[in-house]
N, C-alpha and C positions, 0 to 999 in steps of 0.2 A: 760382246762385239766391241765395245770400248777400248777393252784391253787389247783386242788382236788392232785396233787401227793405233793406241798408241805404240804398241811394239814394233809396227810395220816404218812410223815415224820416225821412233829412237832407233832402228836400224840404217838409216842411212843419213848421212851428214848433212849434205843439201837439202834433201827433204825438210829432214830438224831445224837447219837455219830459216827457209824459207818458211813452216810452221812458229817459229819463233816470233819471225818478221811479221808472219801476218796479224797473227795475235798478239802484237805490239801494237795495231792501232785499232784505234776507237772504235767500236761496233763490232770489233772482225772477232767470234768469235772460237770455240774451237771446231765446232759443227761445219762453221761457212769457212775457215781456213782449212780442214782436213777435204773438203768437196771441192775447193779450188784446187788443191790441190792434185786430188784423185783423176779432177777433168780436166788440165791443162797437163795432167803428166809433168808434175812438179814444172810446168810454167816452161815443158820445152814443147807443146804441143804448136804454139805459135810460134813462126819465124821471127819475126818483130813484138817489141810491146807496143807497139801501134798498131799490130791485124787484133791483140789480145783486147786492146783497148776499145778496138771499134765493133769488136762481137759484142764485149760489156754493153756497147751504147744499145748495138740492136737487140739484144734483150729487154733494155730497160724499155726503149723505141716499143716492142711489142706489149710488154707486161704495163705500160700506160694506155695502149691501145685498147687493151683488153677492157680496162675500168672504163670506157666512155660508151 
């Protein structure tokens, strides 16, 4: 399964760069930049990076919620 999602990656150019970019910072591994990827549709699924930015929150919003 590795291999089919890096082939899927090194096929397209924006994907690669934006796979590149993520796994250029700190923590962002390959696991959690191939799954951002796959669920924001290489980052076109939101209009703005401010609707992308404010889902981040409400997940995080929930997923603290949950620990109390």
């Amino acid at each position: 399964m590795e291999e089919q999602i890096k082939a899927v990656i090194e096929s397209d150019e924006a994907v690669k760069l934006n796979y590149q970019l993520l796994t250029s910072i700190k923590c962002v591994g390959p696991v959690l930049a191939a799954n951002m990827i796959a669920y924001t549709h290489n980052f076109t699924r939101f209009a703005t990076w401010r609707k992308f930015a404010c889902y981040v929150e409400l997940l995080l919003l929930n997923t603290n919620l949950a620990r109390v």
